[in-house]
C-alpha positions in Angstrom: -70.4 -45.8 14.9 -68.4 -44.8 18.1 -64.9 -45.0 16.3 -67.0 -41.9 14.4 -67.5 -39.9 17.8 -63.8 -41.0 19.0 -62.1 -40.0 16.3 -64.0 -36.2 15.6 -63.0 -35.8 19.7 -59.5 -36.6 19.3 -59.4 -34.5 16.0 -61.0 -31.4 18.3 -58.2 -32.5 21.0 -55.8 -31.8 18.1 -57.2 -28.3 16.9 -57.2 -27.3 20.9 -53.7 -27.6 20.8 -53.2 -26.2 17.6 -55.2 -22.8 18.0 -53.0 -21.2 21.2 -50.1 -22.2 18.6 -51.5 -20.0 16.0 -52.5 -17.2 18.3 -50.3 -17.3 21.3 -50.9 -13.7 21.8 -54.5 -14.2 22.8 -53.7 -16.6 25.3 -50.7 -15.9 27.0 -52.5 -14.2 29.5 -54.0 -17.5 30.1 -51.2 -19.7 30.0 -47.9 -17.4 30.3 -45.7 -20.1 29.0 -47.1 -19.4 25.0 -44.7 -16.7 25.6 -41.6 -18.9 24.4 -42.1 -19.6 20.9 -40.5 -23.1 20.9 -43.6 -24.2 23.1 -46.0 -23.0 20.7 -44.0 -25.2 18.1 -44.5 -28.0 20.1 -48.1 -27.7 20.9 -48.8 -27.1 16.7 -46.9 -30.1 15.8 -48.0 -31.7 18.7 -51.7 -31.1 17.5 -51.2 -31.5 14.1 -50.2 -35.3 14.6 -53.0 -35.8 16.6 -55.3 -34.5 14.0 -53.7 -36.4 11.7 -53.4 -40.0 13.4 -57.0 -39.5 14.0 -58.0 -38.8 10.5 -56.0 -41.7 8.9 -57.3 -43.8 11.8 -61.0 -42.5 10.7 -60.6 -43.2 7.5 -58.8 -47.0 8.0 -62.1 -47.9 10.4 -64.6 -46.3 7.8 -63.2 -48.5 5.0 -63.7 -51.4 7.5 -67.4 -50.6 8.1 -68.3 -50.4 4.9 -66.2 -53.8 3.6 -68.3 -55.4 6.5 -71.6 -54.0 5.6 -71.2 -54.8 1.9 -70.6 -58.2 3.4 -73.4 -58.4 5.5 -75.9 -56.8 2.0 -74.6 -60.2 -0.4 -75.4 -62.6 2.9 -78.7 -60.9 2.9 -79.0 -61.8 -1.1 
């Protein structure tokens, strides 16, 4: 169950990035470089592929857990 907890922090990791993207008015007093838009391109892409990776990488280690625990249910039989 840790892939579960690894994946959802990378997935936050990916909205992080995403967020200043969306609203780089809000925190470019924060971080002044959100001022050039080609940076806030890079950090939504940037984000977005992280969130992504991490939800096809959820989903391929789900499928795996439950192939394994079917396995484990028709030993048990």
């Amino acid at each position: 169950m840790s892939y579960v907890i690894v994946t959802y922090l990378i997935r936050f990791l990916g909205i992080l990035l995403v967020v200043p993207a969306i609203f780089p008015v809000s925190f470019a007093n924060w971080f002044p470089g959100l001022e050039d838009r080609r940076i806030g391109w890079v950090l939504f892409c940037v984000g977005t592929l992280i969130y992504i990776g991490a939800s096809i990488a959820y989903a391929i280690l789900h499928k795996k857990e439950l192939v394994r625990r079917r396995l484990e249910m028709e030993k048990k039989v």
